[in-house]
C-alpha positions as CSV (number, residue, x, y, z in Angstrom):
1,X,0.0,0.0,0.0
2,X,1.6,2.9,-1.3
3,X,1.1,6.6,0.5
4,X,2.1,9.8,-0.5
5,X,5.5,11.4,0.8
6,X,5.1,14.0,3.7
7,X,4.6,17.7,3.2
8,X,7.4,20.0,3.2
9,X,8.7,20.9,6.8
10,X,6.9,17.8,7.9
11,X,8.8,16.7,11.3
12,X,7.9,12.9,12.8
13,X,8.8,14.5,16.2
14,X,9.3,17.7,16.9
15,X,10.7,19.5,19.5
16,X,8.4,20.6,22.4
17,X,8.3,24.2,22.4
18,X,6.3,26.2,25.6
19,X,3.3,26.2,23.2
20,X,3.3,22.9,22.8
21,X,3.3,22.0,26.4
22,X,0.7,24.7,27.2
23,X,-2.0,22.5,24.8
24,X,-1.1,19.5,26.0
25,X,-4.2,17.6,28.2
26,X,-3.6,14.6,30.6
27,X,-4.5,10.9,28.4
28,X,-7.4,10.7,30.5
29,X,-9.0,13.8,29.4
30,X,-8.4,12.9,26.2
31,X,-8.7,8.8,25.5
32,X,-11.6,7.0,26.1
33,X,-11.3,5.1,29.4
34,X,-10.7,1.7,28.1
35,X,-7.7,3.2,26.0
36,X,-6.1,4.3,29.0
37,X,-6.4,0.9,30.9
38,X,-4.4,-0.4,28.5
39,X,-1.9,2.4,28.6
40,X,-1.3,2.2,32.0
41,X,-2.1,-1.7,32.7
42,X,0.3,-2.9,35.1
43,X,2.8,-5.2,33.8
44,X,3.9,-6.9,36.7
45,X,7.5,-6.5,37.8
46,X,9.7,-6.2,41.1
47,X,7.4,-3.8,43.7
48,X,9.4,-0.4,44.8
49,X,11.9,-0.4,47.4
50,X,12.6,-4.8,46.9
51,X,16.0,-5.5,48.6
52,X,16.4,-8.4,45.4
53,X,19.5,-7.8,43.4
54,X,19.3,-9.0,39.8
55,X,22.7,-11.0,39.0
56,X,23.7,-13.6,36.0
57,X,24.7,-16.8,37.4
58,X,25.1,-19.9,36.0
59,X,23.0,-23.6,36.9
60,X,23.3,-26.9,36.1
61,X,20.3,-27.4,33.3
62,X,18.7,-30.3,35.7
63,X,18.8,-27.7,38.9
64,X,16.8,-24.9,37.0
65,X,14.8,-27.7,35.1
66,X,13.6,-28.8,38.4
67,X,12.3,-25.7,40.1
68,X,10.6,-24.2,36.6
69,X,8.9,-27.8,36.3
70,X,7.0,-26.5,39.7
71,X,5.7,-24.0,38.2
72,X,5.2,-19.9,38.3
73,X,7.5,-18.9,41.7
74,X,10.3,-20.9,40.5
75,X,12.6,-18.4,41.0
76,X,10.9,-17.3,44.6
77,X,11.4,-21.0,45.2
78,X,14.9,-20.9,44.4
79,X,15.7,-17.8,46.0
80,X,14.2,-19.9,49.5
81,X,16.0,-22.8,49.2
82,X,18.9,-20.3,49.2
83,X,18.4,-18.5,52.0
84,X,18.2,-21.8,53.6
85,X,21.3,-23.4,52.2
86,X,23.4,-20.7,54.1
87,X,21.2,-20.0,57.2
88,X,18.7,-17.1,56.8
């Protein structure tokens, strides 16, 4: 599907000037409610202030196999038998 080329001075994203800002409304105002569910959907994650530190380590394929064949938490799981390994 062919379109036609942009205008002349056409900009994809121009810079924000004080104008610009002073027109701009909140999505809510603007978006019908359902939109801005989705905009602002929570996507899971770590909650603020976690004391977890992400790290790459590396596993024998049978030792991560096992927890992950438990199931969602595997990695809470994991993290338990840790703590438990060296006393917490």
């Amino acid at each position: 599907m062919a379109t036609d080329p942009p205008s002349p001075g056409f900009d994809e994203n121009p810079e924000w000037t004080e104008e610009t800002f002073a027109r701009a409304r909140p999505a809510g105002a603007v978006l019908a409610p359902e939109i801005v569910a989705q905009l602002v959907k929570n996507k899971g994650g770590r909650p603020a202030g976690s004391n977890k530190e992400q790290i790459a380590i590396r596993l024998d394929k049978e030792v991560v196999a096992r927890f992950r064949d438990g199931g969602p938490g595997w990695q809470s799981r994991m993290n338990e038998a840790l703590r438990k390994a060296v006393g917490l």
